[in-house]
N, CA and C atoms as an extended XYZ file, in Angstrom:
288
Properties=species:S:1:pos:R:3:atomname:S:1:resname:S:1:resid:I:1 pbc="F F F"
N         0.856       -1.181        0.000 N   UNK     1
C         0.000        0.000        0.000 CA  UNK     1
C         0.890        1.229        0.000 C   UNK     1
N         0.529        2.062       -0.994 N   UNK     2
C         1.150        3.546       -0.949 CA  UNK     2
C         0.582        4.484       -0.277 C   UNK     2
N         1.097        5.740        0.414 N   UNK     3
C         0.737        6.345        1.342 CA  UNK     3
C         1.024        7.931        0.807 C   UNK     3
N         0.448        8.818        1.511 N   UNK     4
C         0.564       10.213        0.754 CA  UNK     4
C         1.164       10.577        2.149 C   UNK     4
N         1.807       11.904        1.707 N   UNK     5
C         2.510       12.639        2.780 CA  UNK     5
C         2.004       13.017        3.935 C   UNK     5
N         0.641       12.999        3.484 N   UNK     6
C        -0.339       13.283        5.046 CA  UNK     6
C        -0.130       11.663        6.141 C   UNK     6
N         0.044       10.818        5.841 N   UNK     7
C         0.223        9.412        5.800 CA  UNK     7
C        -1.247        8.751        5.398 C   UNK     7
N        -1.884        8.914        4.364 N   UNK     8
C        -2.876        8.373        3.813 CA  UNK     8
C        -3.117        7.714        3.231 C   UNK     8
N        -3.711        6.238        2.728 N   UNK     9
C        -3.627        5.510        1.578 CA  UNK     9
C        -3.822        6.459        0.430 C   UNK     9
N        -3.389        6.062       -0.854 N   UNK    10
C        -3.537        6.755       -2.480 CA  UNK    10
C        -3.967        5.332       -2.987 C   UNK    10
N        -4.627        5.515       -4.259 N   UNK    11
C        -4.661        4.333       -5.011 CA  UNK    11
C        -5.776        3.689       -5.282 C   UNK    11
N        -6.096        2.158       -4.885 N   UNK    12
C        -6.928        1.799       -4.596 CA  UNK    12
C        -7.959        2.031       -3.589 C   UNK    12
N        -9.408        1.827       -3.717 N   UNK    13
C       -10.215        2.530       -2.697 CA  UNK    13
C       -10.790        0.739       -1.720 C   UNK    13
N       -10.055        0.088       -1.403 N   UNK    14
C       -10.363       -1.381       -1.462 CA  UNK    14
C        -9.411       -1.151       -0.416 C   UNK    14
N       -10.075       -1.121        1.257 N   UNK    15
C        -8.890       -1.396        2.505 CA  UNK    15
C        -9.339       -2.157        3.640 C   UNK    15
N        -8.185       -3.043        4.023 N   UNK    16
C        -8.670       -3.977        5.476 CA  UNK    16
C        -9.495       -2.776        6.266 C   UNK    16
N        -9.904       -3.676        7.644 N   UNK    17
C       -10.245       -3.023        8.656 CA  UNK    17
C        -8.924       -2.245        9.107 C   UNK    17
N        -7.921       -2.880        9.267 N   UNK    18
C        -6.328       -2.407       10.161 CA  UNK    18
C        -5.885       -1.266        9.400 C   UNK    18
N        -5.977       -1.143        7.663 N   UNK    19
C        -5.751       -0.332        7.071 CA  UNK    19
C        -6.549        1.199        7.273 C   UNK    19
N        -7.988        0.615        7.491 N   UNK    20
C        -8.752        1.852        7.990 CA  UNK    20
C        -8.954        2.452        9.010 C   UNK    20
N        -7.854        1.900       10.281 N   UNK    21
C        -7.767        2.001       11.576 CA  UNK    21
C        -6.775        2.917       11.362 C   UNK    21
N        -5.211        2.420       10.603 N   UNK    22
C        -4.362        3.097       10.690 CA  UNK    22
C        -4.322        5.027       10.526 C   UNK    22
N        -5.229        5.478        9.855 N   UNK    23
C        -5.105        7.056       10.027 CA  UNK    23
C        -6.058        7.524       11.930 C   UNK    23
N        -7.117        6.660       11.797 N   UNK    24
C        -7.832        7.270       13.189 CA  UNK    24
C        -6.833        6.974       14.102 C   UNK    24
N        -5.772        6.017       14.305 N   UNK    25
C        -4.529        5.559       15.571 CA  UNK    25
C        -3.856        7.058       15.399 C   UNK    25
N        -3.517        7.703       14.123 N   UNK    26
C        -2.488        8.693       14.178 CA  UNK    26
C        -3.394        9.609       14.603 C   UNK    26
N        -4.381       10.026       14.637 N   UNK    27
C        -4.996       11.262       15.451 CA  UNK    27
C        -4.693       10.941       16.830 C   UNK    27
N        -5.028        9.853       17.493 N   UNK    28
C        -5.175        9.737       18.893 CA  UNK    28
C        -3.075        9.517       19.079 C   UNK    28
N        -2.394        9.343       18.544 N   UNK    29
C        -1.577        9.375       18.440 CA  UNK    29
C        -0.437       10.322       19.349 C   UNK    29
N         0.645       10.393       20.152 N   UNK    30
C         0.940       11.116       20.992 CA  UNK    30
C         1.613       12.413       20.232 C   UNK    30
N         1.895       12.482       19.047 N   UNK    31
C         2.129       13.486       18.060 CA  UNK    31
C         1.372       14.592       17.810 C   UNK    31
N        -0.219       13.834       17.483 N   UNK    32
C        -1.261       14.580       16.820 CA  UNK    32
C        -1.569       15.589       17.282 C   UNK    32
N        -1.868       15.639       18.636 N   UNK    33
C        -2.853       16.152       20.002 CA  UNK    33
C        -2.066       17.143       20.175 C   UNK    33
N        -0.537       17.000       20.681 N   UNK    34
C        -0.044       18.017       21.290 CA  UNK    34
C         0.185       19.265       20.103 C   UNK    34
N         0.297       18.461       18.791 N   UNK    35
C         0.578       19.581       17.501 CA  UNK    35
C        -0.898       20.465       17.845 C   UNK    35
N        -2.091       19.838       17.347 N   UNK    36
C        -3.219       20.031       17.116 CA  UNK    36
C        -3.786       21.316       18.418 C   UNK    36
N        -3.088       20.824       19.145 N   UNK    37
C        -3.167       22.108       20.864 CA  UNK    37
C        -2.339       23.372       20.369 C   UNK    37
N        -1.131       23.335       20.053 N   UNK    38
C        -0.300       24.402       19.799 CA  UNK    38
C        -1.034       25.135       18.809 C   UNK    38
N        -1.746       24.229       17.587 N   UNK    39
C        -2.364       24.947       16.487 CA  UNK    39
C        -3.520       25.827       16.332 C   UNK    39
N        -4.608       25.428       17.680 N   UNK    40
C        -5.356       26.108       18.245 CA  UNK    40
C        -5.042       27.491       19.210 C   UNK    40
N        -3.508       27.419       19.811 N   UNK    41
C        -2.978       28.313       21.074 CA  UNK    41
C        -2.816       29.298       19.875 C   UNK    41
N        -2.540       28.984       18.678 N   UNK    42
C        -1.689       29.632       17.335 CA  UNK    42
C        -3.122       30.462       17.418 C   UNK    42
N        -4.006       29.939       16.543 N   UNK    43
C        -4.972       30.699       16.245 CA  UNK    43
C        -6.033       31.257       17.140 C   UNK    43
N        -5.707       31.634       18.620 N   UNK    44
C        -6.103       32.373       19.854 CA  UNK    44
C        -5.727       33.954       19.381 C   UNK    44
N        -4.118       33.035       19.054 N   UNK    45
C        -3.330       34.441       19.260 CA  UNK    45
C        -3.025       35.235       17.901 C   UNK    45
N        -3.733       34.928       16.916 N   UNK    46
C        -3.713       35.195       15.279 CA  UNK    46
C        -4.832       36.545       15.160 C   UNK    46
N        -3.576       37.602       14.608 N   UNK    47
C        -4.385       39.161       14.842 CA  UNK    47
C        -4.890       38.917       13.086 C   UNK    47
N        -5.058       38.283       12.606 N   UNK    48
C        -5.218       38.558       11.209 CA  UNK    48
C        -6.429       37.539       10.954 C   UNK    48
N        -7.029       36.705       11.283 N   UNK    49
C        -7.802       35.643       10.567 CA  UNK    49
C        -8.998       35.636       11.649 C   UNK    49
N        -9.134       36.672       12.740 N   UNK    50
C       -10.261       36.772       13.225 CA  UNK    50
C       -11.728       36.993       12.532 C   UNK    50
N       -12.868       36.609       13.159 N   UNK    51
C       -13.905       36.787       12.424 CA  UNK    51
C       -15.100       38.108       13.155 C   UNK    51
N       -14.500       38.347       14.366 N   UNK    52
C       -15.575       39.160       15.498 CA  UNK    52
C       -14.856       39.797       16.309 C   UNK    52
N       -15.019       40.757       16.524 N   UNK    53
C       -14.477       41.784       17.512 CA  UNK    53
C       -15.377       42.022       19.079 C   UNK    53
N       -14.973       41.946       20.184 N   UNK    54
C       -15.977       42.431       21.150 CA  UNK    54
C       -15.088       43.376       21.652 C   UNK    54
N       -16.209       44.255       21.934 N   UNK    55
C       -15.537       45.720       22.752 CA  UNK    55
C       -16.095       45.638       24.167 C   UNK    55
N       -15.342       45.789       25.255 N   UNK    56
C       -16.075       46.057       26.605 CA  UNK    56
C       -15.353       46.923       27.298 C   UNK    56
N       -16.586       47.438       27.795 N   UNK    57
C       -16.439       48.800       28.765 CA  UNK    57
C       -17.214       49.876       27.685 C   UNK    57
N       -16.975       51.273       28.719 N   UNK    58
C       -17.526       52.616       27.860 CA  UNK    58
C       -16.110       53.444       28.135 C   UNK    58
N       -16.645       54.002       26.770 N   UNK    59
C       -15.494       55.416       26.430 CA  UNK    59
C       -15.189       56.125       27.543 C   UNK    59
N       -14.049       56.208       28.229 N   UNK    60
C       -12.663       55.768       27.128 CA  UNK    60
C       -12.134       54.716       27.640 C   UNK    60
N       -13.100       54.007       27.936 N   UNK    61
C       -11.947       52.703       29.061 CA  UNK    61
C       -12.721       51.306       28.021 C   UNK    61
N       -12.728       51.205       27.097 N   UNK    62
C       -12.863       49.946       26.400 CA  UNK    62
C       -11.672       49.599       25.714 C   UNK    62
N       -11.962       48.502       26.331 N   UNK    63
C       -11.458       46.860       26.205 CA  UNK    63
C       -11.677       46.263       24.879 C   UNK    63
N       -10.576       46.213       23.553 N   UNK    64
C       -10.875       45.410       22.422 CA  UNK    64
C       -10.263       43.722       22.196 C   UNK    64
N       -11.511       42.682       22.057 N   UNK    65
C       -10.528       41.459       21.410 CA  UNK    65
C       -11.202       40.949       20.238 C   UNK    65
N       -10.318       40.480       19.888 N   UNK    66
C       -10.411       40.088       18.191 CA  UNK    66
C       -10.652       38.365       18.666 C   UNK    66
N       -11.603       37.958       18.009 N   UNK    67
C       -11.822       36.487       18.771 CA  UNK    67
C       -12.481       35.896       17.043 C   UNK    67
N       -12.692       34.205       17.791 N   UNK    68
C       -13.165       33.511       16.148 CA  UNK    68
C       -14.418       33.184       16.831 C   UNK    68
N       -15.388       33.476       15.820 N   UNK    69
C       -16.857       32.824       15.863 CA  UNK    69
C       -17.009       31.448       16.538 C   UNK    69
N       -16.872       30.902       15.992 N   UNK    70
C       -16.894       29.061       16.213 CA  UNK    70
C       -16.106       28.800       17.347 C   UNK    70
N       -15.060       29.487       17.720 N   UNK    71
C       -14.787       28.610       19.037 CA  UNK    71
C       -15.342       29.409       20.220 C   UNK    71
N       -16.206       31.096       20.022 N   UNK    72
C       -16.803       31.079       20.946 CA  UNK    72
C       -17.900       30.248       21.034 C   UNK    72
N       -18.652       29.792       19.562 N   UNK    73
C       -20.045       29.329       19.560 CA  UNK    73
C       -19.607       27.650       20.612 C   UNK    73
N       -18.136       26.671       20.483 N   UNK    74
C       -18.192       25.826       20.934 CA  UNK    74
C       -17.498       25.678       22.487 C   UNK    74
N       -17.107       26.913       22.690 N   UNK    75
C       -16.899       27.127       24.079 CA  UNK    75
C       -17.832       27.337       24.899 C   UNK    75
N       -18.543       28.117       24.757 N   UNK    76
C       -19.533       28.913       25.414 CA  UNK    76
C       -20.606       29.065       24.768 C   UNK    76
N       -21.751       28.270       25.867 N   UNK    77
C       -23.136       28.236       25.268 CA  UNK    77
C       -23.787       29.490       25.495 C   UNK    77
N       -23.183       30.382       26.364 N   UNK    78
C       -23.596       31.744       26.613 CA  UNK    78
C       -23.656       32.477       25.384 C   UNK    78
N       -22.221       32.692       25.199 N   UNK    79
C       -21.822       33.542       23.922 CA  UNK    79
C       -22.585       32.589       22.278 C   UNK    79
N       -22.814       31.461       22.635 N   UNK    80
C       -23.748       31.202       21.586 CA  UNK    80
C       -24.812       31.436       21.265 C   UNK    80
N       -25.638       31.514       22.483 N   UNK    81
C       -26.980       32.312       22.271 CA  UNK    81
C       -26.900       33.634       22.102 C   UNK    81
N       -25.563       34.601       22.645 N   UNK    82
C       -26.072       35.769       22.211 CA  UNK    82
C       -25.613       36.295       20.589 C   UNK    82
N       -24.631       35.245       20.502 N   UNK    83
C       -24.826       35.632       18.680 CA  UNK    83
C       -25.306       34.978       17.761 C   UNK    83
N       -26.134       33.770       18.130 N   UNK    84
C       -27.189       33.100       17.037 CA  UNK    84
C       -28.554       34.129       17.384 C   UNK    84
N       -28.743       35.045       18.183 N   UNK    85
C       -30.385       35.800       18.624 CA  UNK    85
C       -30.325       37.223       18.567 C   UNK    85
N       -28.607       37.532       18.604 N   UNK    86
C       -28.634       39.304       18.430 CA  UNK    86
C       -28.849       39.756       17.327 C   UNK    86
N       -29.395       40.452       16.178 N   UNK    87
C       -29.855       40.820       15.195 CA  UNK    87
C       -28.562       42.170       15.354 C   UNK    87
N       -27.769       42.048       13.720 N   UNK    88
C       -27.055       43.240       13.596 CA  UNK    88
C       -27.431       44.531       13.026 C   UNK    88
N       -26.758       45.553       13.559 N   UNK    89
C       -27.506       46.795       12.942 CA  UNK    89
C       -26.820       46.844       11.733 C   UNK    89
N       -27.352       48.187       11.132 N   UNK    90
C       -26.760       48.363       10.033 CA  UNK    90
C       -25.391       48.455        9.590 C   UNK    90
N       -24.616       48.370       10.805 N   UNK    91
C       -23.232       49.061       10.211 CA  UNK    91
C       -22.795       47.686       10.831 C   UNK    91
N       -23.103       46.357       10.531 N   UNK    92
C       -22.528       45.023       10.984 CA  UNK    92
C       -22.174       44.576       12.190 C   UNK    92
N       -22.753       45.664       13.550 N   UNK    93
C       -22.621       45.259       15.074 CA  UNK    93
C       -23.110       44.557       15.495 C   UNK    93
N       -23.288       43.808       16.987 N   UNK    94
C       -24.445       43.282       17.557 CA  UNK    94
C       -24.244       43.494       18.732 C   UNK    94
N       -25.484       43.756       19.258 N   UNK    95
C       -25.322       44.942       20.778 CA  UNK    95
C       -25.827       44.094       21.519 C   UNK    95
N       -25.834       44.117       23.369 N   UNK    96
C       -26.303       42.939       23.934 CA  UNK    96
C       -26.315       43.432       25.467 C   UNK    96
């Protein structure tokens, strides 16, 4: 069996059970996890690929962070309800 750089079968679409085990072992894998953690710490701290901004406090003492949609929606069921129910205004905010 040939394997792609990701370590994936190529080729034939015809695989044992052990063959189809072998990519789910490399996730749980002691490699995967700790990469896969750093890659998330990465994109905490990524000023460029954010999707939402929250501001807190009032002028002049606010507080800006640049955060991603989806991992507030899967962190926090709080912050999920308030941005699947806040309706944005016109200029793309959502107030709360």
């Amino acid at each position: 069996m040939e394997y792609n750089g990701n370590g994936y079968p190529v080729g034939k679409m015809l695989f044992s059970d052990e063959e189809i085990q072998q990519p789910v072992n490399r996730i749980t894998d002691n490699k995967f996890l700790p990469k896969l953690s750093q890659n998330l710490l990465e994109i905490l701290d990524d000023e460029e690929y954010y999707d939402i901004t929250i501001e807190v406090g009032n002028e002049p003492n606010v507080k800006i962070f640049h955060a991603h949609m989806v991992i507030l929606n899967y962190r926090s069921p709080y912050l999920r309800r308030i941005l699947s129910t806040n309706k944005k205004k016109s200029d793309e905010t959502l107030t709360h």
